[in-house]
N, C-alpha and C positions, 0 to 999 in steps of 0.2 A: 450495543455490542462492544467487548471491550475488546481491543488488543494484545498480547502477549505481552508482557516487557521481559525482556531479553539486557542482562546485565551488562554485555557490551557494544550496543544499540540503542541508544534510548532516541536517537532522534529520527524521522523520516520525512521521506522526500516523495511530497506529490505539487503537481500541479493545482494551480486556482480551480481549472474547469475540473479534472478529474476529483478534487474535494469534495465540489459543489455537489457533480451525479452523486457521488457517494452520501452525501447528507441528503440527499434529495429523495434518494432510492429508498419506496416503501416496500422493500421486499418481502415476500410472501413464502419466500422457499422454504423448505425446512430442513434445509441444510446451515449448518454451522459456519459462519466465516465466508459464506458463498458473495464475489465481488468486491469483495473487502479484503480476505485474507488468500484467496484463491478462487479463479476462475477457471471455463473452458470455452469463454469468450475470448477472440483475440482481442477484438476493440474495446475492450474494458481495460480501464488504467489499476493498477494497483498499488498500494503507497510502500515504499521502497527503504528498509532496515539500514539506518546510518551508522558506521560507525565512532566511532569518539575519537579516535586517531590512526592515523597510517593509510595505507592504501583503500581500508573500510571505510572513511571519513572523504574520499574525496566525490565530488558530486556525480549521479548516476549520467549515464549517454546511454540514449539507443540507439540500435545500429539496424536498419532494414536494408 
């Protein structure tokens, strides 16, 4: 599955562990981008659109 590239994003931000499930993940859905580009899982991580400079460039926090 590829990714979108998005011209003023090209980098993103995931964690080691949420990479790994995601390379790891033989999914079966037959949905498009399911866990990868969108979920309805909370606990699934998904890798986060970097921007290249300004406020889009600085590194993501979450807030629970």
């Amino acid at each position: 599955m590829n990714i979108p590239e998005y011209k003023a994003a090209k980098n993103y931000f995931i964690s080691p562990q949420g990479l790994q499930i995601i390379l790891n993940n033989k999914s079966t859905t037959q949905f498009y981008g399911q866990d990868v580009l969108w979920t309805t899982d909370i606990r699934k991580e998904l890798p986060i659109r970097i921007g290249l400079e300004g406020v889009a460039a600085e590194k993501p926090t979450t807030l629970i």
